[in-house]
C-alpha positions in Angstrom: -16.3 -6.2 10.9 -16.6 -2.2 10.8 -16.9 -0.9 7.2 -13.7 2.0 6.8 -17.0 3.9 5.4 -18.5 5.4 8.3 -22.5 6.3 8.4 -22.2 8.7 5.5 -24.8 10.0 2.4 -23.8 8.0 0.1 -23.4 9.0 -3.5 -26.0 8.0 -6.4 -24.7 6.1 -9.2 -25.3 7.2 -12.8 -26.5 4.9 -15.5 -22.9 4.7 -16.7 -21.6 3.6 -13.9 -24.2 0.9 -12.9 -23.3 -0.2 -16.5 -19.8 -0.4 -15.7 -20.3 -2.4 -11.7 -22.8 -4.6 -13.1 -20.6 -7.4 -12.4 -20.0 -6.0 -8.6 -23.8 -5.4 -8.3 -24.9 -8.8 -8.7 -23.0 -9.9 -6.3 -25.0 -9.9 -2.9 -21.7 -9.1 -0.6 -21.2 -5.7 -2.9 -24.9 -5.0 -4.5 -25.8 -1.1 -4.7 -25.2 -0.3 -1.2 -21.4 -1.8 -1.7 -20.5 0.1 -5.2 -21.5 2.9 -3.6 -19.2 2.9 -0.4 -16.6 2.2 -3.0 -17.5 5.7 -4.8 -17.8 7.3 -1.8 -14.2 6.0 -0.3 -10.9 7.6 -0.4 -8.1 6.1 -0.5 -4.7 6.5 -0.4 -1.9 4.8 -2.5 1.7 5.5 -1.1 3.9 4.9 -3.7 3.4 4.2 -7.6 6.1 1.7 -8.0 6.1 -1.7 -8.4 3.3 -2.5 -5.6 1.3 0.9 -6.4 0.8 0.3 -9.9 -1.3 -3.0 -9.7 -3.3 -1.4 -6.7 -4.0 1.4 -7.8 -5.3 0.1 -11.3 -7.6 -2.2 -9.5 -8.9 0.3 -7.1 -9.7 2.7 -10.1 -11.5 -0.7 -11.9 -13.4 -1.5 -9.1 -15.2 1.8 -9.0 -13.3 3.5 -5.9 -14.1 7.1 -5.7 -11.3 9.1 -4.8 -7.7 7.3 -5.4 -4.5 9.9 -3.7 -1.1 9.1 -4.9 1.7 9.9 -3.1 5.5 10.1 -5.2 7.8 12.5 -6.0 9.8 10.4 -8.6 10.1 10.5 -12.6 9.4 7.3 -14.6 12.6 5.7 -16.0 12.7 2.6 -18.4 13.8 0.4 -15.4 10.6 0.7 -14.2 8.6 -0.8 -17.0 9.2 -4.3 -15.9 7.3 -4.5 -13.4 5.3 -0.7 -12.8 2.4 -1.6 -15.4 0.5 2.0 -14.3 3.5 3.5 -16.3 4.7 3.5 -20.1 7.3 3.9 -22.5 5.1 7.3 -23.7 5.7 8.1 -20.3 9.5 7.9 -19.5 10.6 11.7 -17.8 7.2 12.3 -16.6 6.1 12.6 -12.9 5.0 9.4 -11.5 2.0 10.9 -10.5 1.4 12.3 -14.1 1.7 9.0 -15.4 -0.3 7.1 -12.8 -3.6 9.7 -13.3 -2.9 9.2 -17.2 -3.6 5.3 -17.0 -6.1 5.7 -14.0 -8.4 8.4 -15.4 -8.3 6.2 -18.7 -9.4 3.6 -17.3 -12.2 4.9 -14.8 -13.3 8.3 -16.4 -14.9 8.3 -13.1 -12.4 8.5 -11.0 -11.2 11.3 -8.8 -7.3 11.3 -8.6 -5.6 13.2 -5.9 -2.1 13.9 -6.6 0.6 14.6 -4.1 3.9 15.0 -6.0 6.2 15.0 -2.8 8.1 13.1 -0.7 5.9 11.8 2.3 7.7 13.4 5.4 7.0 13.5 8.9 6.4 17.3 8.1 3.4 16.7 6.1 2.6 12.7 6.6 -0.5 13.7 8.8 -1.9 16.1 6.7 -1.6 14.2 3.8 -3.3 11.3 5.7 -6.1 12.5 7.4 -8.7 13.0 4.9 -8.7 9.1 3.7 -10.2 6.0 4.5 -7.9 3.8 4.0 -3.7 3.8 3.3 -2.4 1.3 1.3 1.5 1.1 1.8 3.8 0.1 -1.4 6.7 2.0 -0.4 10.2 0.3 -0.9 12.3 1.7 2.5 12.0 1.1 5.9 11.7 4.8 7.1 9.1 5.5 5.3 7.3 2.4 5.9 8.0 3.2 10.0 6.3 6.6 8.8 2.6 5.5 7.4 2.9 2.9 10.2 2.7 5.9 13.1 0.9 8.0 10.8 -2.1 5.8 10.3 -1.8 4.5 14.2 -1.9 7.8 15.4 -4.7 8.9 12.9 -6.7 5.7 13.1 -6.3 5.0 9.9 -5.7 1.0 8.3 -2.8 -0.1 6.5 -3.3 -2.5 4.2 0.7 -3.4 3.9 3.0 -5.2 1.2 6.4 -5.4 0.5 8.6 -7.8 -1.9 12.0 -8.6 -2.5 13.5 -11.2 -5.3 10.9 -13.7 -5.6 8.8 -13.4 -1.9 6.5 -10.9 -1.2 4.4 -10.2 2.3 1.0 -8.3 2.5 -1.2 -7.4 5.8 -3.4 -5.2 7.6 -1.8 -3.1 10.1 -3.4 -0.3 12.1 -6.9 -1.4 13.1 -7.6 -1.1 16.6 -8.3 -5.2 17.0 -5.4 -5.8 15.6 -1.4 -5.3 15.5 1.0 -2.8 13.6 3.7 -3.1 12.0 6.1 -2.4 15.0 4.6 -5.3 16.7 6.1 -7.2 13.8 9.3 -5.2 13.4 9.8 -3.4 16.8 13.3 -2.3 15.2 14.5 -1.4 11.8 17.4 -3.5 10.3 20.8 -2.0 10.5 21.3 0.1 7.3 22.6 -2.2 4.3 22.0 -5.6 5.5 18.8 -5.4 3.2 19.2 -4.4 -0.3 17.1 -2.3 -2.3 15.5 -3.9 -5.2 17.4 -1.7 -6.9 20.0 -3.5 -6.0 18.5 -7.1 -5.1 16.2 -7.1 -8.2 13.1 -8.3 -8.1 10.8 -10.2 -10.6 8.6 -8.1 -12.6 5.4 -10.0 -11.6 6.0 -10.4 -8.3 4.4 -6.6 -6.9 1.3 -7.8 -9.7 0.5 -10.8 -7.0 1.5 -8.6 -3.9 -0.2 -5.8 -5.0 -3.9 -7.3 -6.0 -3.8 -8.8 -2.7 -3.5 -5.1 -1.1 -6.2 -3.7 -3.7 -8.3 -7.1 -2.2 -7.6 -6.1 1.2 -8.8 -2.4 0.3 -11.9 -3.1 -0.9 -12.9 -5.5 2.1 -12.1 -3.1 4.0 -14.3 -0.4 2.6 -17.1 -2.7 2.2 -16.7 -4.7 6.1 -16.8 -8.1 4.2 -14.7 -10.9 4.2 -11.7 -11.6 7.0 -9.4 -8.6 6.1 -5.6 -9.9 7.4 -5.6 -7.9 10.4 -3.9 -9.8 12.9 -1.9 -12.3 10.0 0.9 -12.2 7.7 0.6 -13.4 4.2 3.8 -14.8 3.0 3.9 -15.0 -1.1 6.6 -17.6 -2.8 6.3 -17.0 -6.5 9.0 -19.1 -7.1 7.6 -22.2 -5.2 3.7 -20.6 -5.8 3.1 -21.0 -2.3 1.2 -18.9 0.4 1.8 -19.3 3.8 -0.2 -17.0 6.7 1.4 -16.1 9.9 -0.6 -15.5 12.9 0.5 -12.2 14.3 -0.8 -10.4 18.2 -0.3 -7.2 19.7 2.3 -6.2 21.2 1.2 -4.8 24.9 4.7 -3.1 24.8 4.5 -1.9 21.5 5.8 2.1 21.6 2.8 3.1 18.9 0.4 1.0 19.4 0.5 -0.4 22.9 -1.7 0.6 25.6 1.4 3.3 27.3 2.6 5.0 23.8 5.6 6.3 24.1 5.6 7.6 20.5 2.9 9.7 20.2 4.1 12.3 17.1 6.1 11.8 14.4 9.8 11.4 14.9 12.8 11.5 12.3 12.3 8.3 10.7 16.0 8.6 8.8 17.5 8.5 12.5 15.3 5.9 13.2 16.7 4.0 10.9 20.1 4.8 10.9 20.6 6.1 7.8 21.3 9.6 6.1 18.6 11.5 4.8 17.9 12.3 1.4 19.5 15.0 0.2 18.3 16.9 -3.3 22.2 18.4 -4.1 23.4 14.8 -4.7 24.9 11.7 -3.3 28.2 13.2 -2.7 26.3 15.7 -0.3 24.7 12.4 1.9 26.6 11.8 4.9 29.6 14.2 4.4 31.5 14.2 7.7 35.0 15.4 6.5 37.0 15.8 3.5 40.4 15.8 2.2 40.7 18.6 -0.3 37.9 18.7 -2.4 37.1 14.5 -2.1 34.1 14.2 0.6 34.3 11.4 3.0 31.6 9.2 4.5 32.2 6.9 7.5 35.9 7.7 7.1 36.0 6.2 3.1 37.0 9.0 0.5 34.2 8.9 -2.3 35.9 9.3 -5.8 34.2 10.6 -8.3 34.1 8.4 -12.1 36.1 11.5 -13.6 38.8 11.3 -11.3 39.0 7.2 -11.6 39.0 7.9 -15.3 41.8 10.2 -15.0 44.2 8.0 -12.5 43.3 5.2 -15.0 44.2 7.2 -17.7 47.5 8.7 -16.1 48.2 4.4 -15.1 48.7 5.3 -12.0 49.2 2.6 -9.4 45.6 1.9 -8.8 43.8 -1.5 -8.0 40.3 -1.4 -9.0 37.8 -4.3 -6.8 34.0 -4.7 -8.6 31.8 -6.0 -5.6 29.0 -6.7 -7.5 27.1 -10.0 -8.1 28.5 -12.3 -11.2 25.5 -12.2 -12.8 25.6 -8.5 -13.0 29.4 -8.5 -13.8 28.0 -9.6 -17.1 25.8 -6.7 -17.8 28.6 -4.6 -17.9 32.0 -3.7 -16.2 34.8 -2.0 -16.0 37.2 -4.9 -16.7 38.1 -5.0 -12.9 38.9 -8.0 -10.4 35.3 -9.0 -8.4 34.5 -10.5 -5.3 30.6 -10.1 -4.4 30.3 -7.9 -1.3 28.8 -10.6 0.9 31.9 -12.6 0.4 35.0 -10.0 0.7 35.0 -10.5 4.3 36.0 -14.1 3.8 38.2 -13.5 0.8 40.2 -10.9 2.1 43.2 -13.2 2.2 43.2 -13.0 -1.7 43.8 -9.5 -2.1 46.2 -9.2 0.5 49.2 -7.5 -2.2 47.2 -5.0 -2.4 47.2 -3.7 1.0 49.1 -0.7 0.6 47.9 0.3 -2.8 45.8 2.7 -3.4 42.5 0.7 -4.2 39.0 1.9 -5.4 36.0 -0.4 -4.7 33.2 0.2 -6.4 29.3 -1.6 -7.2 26.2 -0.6 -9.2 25.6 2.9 -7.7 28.0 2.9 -4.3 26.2 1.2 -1.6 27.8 -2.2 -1.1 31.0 -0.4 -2.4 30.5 1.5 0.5 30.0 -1.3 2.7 32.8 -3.2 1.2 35.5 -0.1 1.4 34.6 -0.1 5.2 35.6 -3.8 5.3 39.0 -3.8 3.9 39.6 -0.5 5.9 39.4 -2.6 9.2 41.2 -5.6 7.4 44.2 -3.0 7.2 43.7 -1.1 4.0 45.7 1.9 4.1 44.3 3.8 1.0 40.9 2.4 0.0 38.1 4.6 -1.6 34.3 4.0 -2.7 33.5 4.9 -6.5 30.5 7.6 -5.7 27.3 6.7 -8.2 28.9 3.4 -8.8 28.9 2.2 -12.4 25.8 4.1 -12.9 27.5 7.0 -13.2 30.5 5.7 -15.2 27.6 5.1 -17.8 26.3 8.5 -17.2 29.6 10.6 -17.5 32.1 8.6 -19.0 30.5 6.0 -21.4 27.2 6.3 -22.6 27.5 3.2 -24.3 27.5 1.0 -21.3 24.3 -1.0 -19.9 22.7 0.3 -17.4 20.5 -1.3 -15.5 
């Protein structure tokens, strides 16, 4: 198997550092030769979330040279759970910021490449180009669609994960012998059928399996040993601690991939997808396509803001308020309303049939199944239903402090 190092000088190791990799030099499959590939490799860590923060810790241990992180997001307490590369010192910072503090302390070594930005299809090749191997622990579809083209069209590998709940996948996608990951997903679910973890949740040492198993994938890759996954799909089951491996082929029609491209540049992943893009004014900006005085209005469902719910609550006006969250999380905190999880209002629309022609504001954790669920009861009849923008995120944020959030 070709090394991702091509026939390069490579760099000298210091006494320090053979001090360090003793462990990796006395093994035959690494030795000198193999420590220092892994100095002399760059590689790129998109994301340092849940899945970046275990890879990129291992990468840095195991002595590669040149680690690039890619995110334009702050580190918030939610995080902690799971994001080990961050810490409660750390809460506000940069992601990036926080990722080269743990990384450089670990491996003084260690060459850290920060790109504090949002990976576009503007500047996804650029960013790209200059390393060996991209290691995708990004939490979307678009963007995973992005580094997919990016590294196809670059000739890059992708050593892939993803995780959700309690099951995780990892692979290799992008080699020329094998498949990528269109060949696997030729299309992008519709928007909303699969929640975020941010919504979904996912256990804290879940990305710790999926994303030593990318960091593993890496460094085989930089080194040529081993059977990287190109060509299978690792299934992880942390609940059942099982591992199952998928056999996976190209895909002759594959649009990227495929021997007749028909992508052959960058396209607008967010339309791709079928979703709005992200916008930096705020979520009431996302998706505006009308509104009625000064309330915006996405797919034809007014968005009310938490002030104005507070005042009609306030005023007792003839409001019916519907939580569509899960039960479990109806426990972390609520506003006192009436709930039917999302996935079953559809079902259970029979039950809130008196309130047809109230007015009635639906609202979740931060206003994407509210959304959903708003659009439901609109074409059940629903005369005057609204979603609760920011969901009860932002109740916590602008009306009571002293609620959970979570």
């Amino acid at each position: 198997m070709p090394t991702a190092i091509e026939e390069i000088t490579l760099p000298k190791l210091s006494n320090d550092e053979i001090a360090r990799y003793s462990r990796h030099l006395i093994l035959p499959e690494v030795g000198m030769e193999g420590q220092q590939k892994l100095k002399a490799a760059k590689v790129l860590c998109v994301g340092t979330g849940g899945l970046g923060a275990p890879l990129a810790m291992y990468l840095a241990a195991a002595g590669v040279g040149t680690i690039g992180l890619v995110d334009f997001d702050t580190v918030d307490a939610s995080n902690l759970q799971r994001q080990i590369i961050h810490s409660t010192a750390t809460v506000g910072k940069l992601k990036v910021d926080s990722a080269e503090i743990m990384l450089k302390g670990l491996n003084p070594f260690l060459n850290v490449v920060k790109h504090n930005t949002m990976l576009t299809s503007a500047n996804a090749m650029e960013i790209l180009k200059d390393y060996d191997v991209i290691a995708d622990g990004t939490d979307n579809f678009q963007t995973r669609y992005l580094v997919n083209d990016a590294c196809v069209l670059l000739n890059k590998p992708n050593a892939y994960g993803s995780i959700f709940r309690f099951e995780g996948q990892a692979s290799v996608f992008g080699t020329k012998e094998g498949p990528c990951y269109r060949c696997l997903y030729p299309e992008p679910p519709p928007p909303g059928l699969v929640p975020s973890c941010a919504e979904g949740g996912v256990l804290g040492i879940l990305p710790g399996l999926v994303g030593v198993i990318q960091a593993t994938e890496t460094i085989k890759l930089i080194l040529g040993i081993g059977e990287p996954l190109i060509g299978r799909l690792l299934l992880v089951d942390a609940l059942g601690m099982s591992f199952r491996t998928l056999k996976l082929r190209k895909n002759v029609e594959c649009p990227v991939c495929g021997p007749n491209p028909t992508v052959t540049e960058l396209i607008d992943y967010d339309q791709f997808c079928g979703i709005a893009p992200p916008s930096e004014v705020g979520p009431l900006e996302v998706a505006r396509d009308k509104a009625v005085g000064d309330q915006p209005v996405v797919d034809g469902i007014p968005q009310v803001t938490v002030e104005e719910l507070k005042r009609k609550l306030d005023a007792k006006e003839d409001i019916f308020v519907l939580d569509v969250r899960e039960p479990h999380e109806y426990l972390i905190s609520n506003l006192g309303a009436p709930q039917i999880p999302v996935g079953e209002v559809e079902r259970r629309v029979g039950e809130l049939a008196a309130q047809k022609n109230r007015e009635v504001v639906v609202h979740c954790r931060s206003g994407g199944r509210s959304q959903k669920a708003a659009l439901i009861l609109k074409q059940a009849g629903f005369t005057n239903v609204s979603n609760l923008a920011g969901g009860i995120l932002a109740w916590a944020d602008k009306i009571d402090p002293s609620m959970p959030k979570y």
